[in-house]
N, C-alpha and C positions, 0 to 999 in steps of 0.2 A: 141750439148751437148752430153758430153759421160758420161755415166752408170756405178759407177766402185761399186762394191760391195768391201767392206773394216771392217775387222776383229779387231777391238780395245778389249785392255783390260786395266781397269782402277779400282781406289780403290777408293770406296767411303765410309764415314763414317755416317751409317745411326743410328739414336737413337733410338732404339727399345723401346718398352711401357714399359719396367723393367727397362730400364736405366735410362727412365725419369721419374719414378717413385720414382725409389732412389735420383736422385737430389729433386726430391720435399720434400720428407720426408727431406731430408738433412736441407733442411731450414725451415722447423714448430718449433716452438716453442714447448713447451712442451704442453702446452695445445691445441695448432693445431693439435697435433700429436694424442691426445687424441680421437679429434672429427675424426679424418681420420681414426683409429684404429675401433669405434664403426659403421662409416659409411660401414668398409669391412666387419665388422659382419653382415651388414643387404643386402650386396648383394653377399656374399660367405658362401654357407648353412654350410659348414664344418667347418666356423670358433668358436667356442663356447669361450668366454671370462670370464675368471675368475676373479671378482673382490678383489684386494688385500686388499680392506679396505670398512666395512660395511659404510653404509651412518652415522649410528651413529658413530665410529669410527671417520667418516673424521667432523664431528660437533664438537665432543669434541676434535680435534685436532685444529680445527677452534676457537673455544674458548677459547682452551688452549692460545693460541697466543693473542687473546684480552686480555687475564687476566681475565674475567669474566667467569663466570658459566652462564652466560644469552645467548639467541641463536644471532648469529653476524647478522647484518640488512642483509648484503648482499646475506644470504641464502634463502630470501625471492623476490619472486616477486614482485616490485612495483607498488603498486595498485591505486594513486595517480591521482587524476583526473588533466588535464593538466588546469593552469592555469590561460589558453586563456577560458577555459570555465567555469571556480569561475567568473571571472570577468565579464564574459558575465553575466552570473546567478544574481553577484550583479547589472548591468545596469538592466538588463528586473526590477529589484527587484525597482528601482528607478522612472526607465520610462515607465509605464504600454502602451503607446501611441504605436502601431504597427508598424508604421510606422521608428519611431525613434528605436525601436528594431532594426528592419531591416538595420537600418545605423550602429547603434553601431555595429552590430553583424559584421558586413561587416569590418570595421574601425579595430575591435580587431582580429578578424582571419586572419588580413592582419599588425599588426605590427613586425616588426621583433626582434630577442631575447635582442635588445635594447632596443624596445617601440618606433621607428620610424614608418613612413609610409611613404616608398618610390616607392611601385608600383600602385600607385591608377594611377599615369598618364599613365599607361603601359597597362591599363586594361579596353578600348572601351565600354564593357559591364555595365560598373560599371555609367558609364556617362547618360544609358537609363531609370535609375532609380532615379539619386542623379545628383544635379549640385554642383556647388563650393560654393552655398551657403551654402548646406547642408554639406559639407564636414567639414569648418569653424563651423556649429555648431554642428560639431559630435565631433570634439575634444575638444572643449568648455564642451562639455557634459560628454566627457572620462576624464576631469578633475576631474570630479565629484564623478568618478567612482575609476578610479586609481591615481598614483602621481601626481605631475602636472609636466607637461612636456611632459607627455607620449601622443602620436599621433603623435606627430611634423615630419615634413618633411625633417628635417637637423638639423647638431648643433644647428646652430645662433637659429631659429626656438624655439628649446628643451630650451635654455637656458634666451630667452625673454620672453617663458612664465612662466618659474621659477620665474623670477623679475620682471613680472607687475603683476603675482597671489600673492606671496609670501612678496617681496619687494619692495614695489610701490613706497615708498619712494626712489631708488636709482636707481635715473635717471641717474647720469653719469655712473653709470657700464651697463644701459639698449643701450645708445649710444654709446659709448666700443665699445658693443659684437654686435649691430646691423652695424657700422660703419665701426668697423677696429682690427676687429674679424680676420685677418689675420695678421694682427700686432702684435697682441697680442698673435698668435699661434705659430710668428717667434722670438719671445722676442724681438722689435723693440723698447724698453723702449723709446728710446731720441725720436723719431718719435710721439709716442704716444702722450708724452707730447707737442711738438709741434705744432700738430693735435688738439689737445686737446684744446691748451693754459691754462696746468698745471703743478704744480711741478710734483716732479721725487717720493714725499715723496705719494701722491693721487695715484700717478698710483701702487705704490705698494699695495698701500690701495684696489685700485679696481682690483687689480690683486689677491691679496689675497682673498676680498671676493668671486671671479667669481670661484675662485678653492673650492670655496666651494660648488659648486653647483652640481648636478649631470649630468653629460653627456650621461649615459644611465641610463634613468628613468626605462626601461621595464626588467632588468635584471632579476627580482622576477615570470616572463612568462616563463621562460627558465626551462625546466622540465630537468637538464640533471643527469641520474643514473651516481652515485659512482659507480668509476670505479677502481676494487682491483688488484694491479701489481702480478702476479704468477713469482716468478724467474724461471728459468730454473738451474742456479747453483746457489747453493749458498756458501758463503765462509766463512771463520770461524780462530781464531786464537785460537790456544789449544797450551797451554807447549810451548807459545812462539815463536808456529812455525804453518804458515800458513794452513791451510787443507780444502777441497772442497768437496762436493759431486753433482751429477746431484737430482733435485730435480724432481725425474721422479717415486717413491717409490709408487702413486697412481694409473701411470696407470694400465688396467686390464691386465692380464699374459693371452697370445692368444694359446690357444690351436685347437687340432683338433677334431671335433665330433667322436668318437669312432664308430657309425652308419652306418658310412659312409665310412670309411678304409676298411672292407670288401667288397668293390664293387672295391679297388683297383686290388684284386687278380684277378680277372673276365678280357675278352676280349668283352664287347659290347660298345657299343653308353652310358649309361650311367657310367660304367666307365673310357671309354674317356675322355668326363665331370670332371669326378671324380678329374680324374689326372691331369687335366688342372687346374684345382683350388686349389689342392693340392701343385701344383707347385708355385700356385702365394701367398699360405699360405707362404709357404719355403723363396721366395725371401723377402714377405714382413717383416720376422722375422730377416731374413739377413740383407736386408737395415734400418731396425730399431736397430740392434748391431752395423751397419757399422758408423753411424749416431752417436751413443753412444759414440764409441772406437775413432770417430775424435774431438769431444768436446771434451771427457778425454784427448787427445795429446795438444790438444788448450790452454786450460786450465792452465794446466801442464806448459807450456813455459808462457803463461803470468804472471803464479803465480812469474817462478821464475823472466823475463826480467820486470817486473812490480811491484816489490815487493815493494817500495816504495810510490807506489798508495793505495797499501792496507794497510799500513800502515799510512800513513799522507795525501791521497786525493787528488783530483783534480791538485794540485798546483805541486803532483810530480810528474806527469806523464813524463814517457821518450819517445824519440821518436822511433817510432814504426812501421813497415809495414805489411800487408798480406804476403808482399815475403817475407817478415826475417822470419815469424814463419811457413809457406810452406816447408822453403828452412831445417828449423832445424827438421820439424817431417819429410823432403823429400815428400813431399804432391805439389800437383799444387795449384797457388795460388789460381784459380776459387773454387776447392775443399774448404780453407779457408775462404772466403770470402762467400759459402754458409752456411758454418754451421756457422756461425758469424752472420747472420743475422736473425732478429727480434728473437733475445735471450736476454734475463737480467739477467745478475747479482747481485745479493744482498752482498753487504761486510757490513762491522758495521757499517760505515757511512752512509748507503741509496741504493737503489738499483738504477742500472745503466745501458743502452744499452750498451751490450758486445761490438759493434762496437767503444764505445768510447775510449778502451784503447789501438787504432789504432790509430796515428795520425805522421802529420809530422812534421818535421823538420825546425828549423832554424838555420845555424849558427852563432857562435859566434864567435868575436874577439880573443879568445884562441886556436881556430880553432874545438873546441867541438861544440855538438849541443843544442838546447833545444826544446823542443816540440809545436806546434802550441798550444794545453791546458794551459800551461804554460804561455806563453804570453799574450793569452786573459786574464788571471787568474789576471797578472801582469797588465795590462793594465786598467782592470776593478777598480782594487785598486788602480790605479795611477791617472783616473779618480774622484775618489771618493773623495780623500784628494785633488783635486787642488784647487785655488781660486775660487769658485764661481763668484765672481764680474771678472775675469778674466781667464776664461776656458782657456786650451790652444787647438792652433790645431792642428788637423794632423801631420803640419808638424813639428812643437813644439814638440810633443811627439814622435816622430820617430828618430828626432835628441837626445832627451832627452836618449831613449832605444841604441840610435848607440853611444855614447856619454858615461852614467853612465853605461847599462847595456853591453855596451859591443855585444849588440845583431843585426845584418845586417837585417834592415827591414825597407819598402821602405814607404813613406804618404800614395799611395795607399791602402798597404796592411793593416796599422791601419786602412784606413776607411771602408775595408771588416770589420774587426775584430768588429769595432765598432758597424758597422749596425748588424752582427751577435748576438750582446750583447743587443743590441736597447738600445744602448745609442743614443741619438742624438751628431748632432755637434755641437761646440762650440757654434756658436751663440744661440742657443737654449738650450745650458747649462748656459747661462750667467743669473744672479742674478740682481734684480735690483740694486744698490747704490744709496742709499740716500743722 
């Protein structure tokens, strides 16, 4: 073996902490930006943050926007006790008996935001104290407490004890959903009746009353906070003609402590420090205008290649890429594609993830395109008005779109489309006939 000592030189591209710094900023939303903003205040001493708008200020802005002079819920912390623990409170309140406490308590901290209980087989523990006799009379007992249905181990479960607490009288719908509860989940109408040995006129009968019933009993356990969309842009039509601004007017204006600049002019260890911090003030005011100045170009080209969307919605979207509007402000499409995400826009119709007015292409028999939006748009509508008693499928409706619209797109690509819509398919869209 020979020993050669050998002299390379090579280019490597390393991502310094300011670079990746700036791609992160690049993608906060405005309100991420906000919390990133107050967290450098609390570990760069030099940073002092002036706020643009008093707390009352930002309330009567906040109100202004409800229409009310009253303070909006959301400015409040929810104090709301969860509840899993009202309904504990009403059992202990029913069942003084300790023991049965100890079940129920168990039963309702363990249904999930439906009112099921599907991990009690999962949980070995639970078995050292309770057998399945007990389990049987703890949801007999959570009837009591909450709606009835709530405990239950699965649909069929939730929905048998609706109709032997409720409606005892209606035994064929209790054999249904105990029987051929999967029949009934595929719209197998002619099967059912057969099964059954019924007309086609009962089974809609018992199909209609079972849609009456509730499939999650325990929705009313579900503690979940209202949650208030912040645009990042918002867009506006003045004089007829389109206009936008960043909806960034709260955050604080980052200054430098004045205290602390004079230890710039100095040469020790703490104004080493100094400068070091100093420096990552500087970039982070840079990457927060760099960040500013690329929305505005963004913006700016989907106002104009999108004008149509903001005008009449969803239905006009044209088709659209990260490269086309990189290529028109001369930007790399990764640069694009950061500041585009998790940002919203708000136009007069609703507010919208900015990524939506990205989309692709299909084309068309006239050799033009139309937009993936578009199609679902058209699809969804097409859906809507067909026979009931006779949905069409996939392949029906794709010939129908190559066919009337004119538009090149394949059975698969409706059944993406469709599941993205949650439409189901056809046979699950079919109606009974009487």
């Amino acid at each position: 073996m020979v020993l050669v000592l050998q002299q390379r030189q090579e280019q490597n591209l390393l991502m310094t902490f300011e670079l990746r710094q700036a791609i992160e900023i690049l993608q906060y939303s405005t309100y991420e930006l906000e919390q990133f903003i107050r967290q450098q205040e609390l570990e760069n001493p030099i940073i002092e943050l002036k706020e643009k708008n008093t707390y009352e200020e930002r309330v009567n802005q906040r109100t202004s926007t409800f229409g009310s002079s009253e303070m909006p819920e959301d400015l409040f912390q929810c104090t709301e006790r969860n509840m899993r623990d009202t309904l504990f409170d009403d059992a202990k309140f029913i069942y003084p008996d300790e023991h049965i406490q100890n079940l129920l308590k168990y039963l309702i901290y363990n249904l999930d935001d439906n009112g099921y209980l599907r991990v009690l087989g999962k949980d070995p523990d639970f078995y050292l104290e309770f057998d399945e006799f007990d389990i049987d009379k703890g949801i007999l007992l959570l009837q009591e407490v909450g709606p009835v249905g709530i405990g239950a181990r699965d649909l069929k479960e939730c929905l048998l004890l609706q109709i032997t607490y409720t409606y005892p009288e209606q035994k064929s719908a209790a054999f249904l959903v105990k029987h051929h509860l999967n029949l009934l989940a595929d719209h197998k109408w002619n099967e059912i009746a057969l099964q059954m040995n019924i007309e086609m006129r009962e089974v809609k009968e018992l199909y209609d009353f079972i849609q009456t019933l509730n499939p999650r009993p325990g929705t009313f356990i579900s503690n979940f906070p209202t949650e208030y969309l912040t645009p990042d842009i918002i867009v506006e039509s003045k004089d007829d003609k389109l206009v936008f601004h960043l909806n960034d007017g709260y955050l604080p204006a980052i200054h430098v402590n004045k205290e602390y600049t004079q230890h710039l002019q100095t040469k020790n260890d703490v104004s080493k420090y100094i400068h070091t911090q100093y420096k990552n003030v500087e970039w982070l005011l840079s990457s927060i205008e760099q960040r500013r100045n690329t929305i505005i170009k963004i913006v700016q080209v989907l106002l104009d290649r999108q004008e149509s969307f903001f005008i009449n919605g969803l239905s006009s979207l044209r088709p659209l890429t990260l490269k086309e509007v990189a290529d028109e402000i001369e930007m790399h499409e990764s640069t694009v594609s950061r500041a585009t995400t998790n940002k919203v826009i708000q136009t007069a119709f609703g507010s919208f993830d900015l990524r939506i007015l990205f989309t692709s292409k299909l084309e068309t028999a006239d050799g033009t395109s139309i937009s993936q939006t578009k199609v679902k748009t058209l699809l969804e509508n097409f859906i809507a008005q067909e026979n009931k008693f006779k949905p069409y499928s996939d392949q029906k409706i794709a010939e129908y779109f190559n066919r009337e619209k004119g538009i090149t797109i394949s059975r698969r690509t409706i059944s993406k489309y469709r599941e993205e819509l949650n439409i189901p398919s056809s046979s699950k869209r079919k109606d009974i006939q009487v």
